[in-house]
Wavefront OBJ file of the C-alpha trace (Angstrom):
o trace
v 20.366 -29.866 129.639
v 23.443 -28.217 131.448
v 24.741 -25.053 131.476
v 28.471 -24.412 131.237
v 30.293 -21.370 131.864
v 33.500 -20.507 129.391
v 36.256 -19.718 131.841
v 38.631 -18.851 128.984
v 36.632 -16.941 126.212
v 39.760 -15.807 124.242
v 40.988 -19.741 124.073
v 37.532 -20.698 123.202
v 36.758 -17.921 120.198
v 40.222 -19.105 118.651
v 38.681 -22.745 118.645
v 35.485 -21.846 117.363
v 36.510 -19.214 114.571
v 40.277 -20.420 114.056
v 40.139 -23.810 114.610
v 38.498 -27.074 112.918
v 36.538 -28.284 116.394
v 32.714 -26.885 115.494
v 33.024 -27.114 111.294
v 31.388 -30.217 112.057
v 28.675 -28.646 113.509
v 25.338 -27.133 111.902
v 24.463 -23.508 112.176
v 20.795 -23.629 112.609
v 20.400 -19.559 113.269
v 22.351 -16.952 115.044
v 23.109 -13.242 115.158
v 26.098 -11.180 116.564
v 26.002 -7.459 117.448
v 28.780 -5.403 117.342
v 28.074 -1.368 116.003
v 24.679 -3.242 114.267
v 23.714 -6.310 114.301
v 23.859 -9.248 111.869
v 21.560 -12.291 111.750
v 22.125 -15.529 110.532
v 19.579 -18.153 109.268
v 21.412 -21.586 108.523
v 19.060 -23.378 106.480
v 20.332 -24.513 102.973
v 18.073 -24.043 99.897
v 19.113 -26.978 97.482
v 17.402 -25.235 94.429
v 20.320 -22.457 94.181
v 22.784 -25.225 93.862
v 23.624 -26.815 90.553
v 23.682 -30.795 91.129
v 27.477 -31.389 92.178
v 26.794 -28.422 94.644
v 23.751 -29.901 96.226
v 25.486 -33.130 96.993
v 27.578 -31.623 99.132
v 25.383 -30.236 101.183
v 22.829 -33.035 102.395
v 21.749 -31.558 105.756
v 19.212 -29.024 106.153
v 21.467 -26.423 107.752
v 24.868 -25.436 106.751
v 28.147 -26.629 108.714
v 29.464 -24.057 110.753
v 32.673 -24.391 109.019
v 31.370 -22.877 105.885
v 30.258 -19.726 107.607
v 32.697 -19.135 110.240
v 34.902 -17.101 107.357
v 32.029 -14.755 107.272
v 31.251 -14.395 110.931
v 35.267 -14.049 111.574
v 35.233 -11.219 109.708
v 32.637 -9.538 111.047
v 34.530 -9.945 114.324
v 37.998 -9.568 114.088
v 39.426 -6.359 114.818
v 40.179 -4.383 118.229
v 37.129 -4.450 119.925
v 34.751 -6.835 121.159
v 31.488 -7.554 120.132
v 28.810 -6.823 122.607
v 26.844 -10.011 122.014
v 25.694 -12.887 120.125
v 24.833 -16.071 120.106
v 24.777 -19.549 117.997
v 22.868 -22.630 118.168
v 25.044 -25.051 116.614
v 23.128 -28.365 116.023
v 25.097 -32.040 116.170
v 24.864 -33.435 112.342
v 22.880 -36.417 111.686
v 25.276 -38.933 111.131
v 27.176 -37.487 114.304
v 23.811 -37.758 116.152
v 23.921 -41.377 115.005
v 27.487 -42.572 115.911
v 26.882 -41.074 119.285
v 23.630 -42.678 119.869
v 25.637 -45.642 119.059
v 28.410 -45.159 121.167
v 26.714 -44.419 124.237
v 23.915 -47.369 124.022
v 21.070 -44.767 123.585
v 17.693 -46.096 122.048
v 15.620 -43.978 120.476
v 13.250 -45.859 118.416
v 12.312 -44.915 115.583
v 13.000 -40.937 116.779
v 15.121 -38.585 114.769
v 16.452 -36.302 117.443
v 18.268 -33.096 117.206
v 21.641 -31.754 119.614
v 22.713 -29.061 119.826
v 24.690 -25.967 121.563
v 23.436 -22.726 122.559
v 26.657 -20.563 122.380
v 26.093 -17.129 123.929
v 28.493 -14.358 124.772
v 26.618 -11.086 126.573
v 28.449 -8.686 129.107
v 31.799 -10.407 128.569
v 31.061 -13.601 129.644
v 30.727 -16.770 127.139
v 27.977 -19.974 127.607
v 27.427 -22.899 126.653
v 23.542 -24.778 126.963
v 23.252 -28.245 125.415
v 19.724 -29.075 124.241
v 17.689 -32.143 122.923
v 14.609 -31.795 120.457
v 12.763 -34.556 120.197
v 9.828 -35.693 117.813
v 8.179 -37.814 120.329
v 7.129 -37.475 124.286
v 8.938 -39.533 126.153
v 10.224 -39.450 130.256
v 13.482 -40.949 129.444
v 16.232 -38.494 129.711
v 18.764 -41.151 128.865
v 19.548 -39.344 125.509
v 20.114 -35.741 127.452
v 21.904 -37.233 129.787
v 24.427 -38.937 127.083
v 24.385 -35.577 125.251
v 25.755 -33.698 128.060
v 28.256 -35.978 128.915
v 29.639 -35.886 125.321
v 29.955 -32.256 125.512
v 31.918 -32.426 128.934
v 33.670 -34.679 127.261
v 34.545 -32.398 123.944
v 35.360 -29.510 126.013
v 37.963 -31.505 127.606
v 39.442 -33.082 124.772
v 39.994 -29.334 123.180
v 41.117 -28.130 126.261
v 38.740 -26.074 127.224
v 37.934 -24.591 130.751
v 34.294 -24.521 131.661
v 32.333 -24.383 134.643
v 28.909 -25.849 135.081
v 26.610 -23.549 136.151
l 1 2 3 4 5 6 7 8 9 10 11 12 13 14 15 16 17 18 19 20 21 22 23 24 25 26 27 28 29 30 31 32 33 34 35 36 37 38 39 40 41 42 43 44 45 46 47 48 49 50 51 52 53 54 55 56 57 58 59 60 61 62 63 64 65 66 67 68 69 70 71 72 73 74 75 76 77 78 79 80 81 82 83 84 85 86 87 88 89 90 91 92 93 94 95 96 97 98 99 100 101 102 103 104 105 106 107 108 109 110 111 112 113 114 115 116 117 118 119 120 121 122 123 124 125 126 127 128 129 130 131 132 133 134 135 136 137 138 139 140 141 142 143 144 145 146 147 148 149 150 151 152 153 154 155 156 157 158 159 160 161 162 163
């Protein structure tokens, strides 16, 4: 687990509410306050789909591209909002192409990744996390993780600071 430190949090909201870099992503909850305060619950229910519907969506949560519309609207404007805060969770086949990339074993595991994103007295963060199903000492797949997200945060450009 690391904790980075946006350095440029107008760059950064343009990326994450403009931009195509987190639709891959998974909102598993969130809430944002501006004059009230909205929260946001990602998980899909596959019953209020009709079949072609529910093919698309296969995960548990819904991709953060399909909700960013909703959540840029509730922020654009002239001001600011005062807080919120994401976790954004690393789809499974993504998990699984990473894992593969980096030489990470996890046995039989089904692990989760994911990104805290917070923004609270005008300062943005970023706080990877693992969840794992199993105890286990080996930090091998945290370790990968957060080297991954160093390495997305450079490939968008993005200044951060590890805290």
């Amino acid at each position: 687990m690391i904790s980075l430190k946006l350095l440029e949090m107008n760059r950064f909201m343009g990326k994450l509410l403009k931009g195509e870099n987190f639709d891959g992503f998974l909102l598993k909850e969130g809430f944002l306050r501006t004059g009230m305060e909205y929260r946001f619950q990602g998980r899909v229910f596959p019953e209020y789909f009709d079949t072609e519907e529910q093919e698309k969506h296969k995960e548990e949560y819904t991709y953060w591209g399909e909700v960013k519309p909703f959540v840029f609207e509730l922020v654009k404007g002239k001001r600011t909002p005062l807080a919120f805060s994401f976790t954004l969770l690393l789809a499974k086949n993504q998990t699984t192409e990473l894992l593969v990339r980096r030489s990470v074993n996890v046995g039989e595991d089904s692990p989760s990744l994911f990104l805290q994103v917070r923004f609270e007295h005008g300062e943005g963060h970023i706080v990877t996390g693992t969840a794992r199903n199993i105890f286990t000492l080996d930090k091998s797949l945290e370790e990968a993780w957060d080297t991954e997200v160093k390495h997305i945060f450079k490939a968008m450009e993005l200044a951060v600071e590890e805290e």
